[in-house]
Phi, psi and omega in degrees: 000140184263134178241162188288186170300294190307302200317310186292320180315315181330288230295304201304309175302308188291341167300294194314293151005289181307317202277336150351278186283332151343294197299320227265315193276355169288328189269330164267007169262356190258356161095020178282286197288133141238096181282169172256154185298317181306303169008275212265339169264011171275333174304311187289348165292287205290336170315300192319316183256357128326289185312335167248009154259350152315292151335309179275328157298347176085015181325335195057261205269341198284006196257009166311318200266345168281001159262320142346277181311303193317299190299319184280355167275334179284331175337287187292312174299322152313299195302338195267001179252014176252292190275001213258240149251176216218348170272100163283147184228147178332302203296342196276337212273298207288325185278323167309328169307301221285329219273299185306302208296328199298333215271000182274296201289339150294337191265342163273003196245111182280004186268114178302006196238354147325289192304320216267353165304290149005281181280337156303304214272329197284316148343306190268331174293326188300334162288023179284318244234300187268345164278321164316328145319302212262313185291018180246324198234045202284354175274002179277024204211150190253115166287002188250347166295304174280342173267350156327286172334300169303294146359260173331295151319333161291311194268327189271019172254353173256009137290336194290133195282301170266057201312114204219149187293348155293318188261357165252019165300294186294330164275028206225337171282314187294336175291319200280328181293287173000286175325290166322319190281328191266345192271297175325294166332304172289340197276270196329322205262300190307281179312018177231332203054061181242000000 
């Protein structure tokens, strides 16, 4: 059997994926990582509705690692109701509220590239919870699990088979939030000197 280009990046992106969240949940049995919970089900939310708007563009292997991520974000949102942090703050509320409320005008919506704005923006709020966290805490979070992550999202914009400014926003959004979020982390771990 011949496999494509895209394909292998898929395969490669959904290993790198697996070994990500390996790290991340190793680092939360080991009492490093707390993730918060609003987090990740809104991620595993957003996985989902990537993978279909990947799927209805035609993406080919690459909507392979948005399926990936969906399971292992409900995964981790289970593991945070054990392990995970335990302070809601308001403001943690209102970005979960914003982040679910956003997911109605997707679902009304036939344009795909509507939706996949949407959900990039629905994205960056849902990290709100762990970057408020993580700017208190910047060791609660594992960085070597998000530049995996980075990693992973990088190789599934070189699976996509029909390559279109739609179907490479959102993982090409996750990358640059990712970054962002892991840059912020190190400067904070500098300025606390920890």
């Amino acid at each position: 059997m011949d496999y494509t280009t895209q394909e292998i990046f898929a395969v490669i992106a959904v290993i790198v994926g697996f070994v990500s969240q390996a790290v991340y949940i190793v680092s939360i049995f080991k009492g490093i990582t707390k993730p918060h919970l609003f987090t990740w089900v809104v991620w595993g939310t957003l996985g989902a509705i990537g993978f279909a708007a990947q799927w209805h563009g035609n993406a080919g292997p690459s909507m392979w690692t948005l399926a990936a991520t969906t399971f292992l974000a409900f995964s981790t949102a289970l593991l945070s109701l054990k392990y995970g942090e335990k302070t809601f703050t308001r403001g943690d509320k209102i970005s979960l509220a914003a982040s679910l409320f956003a997911i109605i005008p997707w679902l009304l919506t036939d344009d795909p590239l509507g939706s996949v704005l949407l959900i990039s923006l629905i994205d960056a709020v849902a990290f709100y919870p762990t970057a408020r966290k993580s700017w208190h805490k910047p060791h609660e979070e594992s960085l070597l699990a998000y530049n995996i992550g980075s990693l992973k999202f990088g190789l599934s914009l070189l699976a996509i088979t029909n390559f279109t400014f739609t179907n490479a926003l959102y993982p090409a959004a996750i990358v640059f939030i990712n970054t962002a979020f892991v840059a912020m982390c190190l400067y904070r771990r500098r300025a606390l000197g920890l």
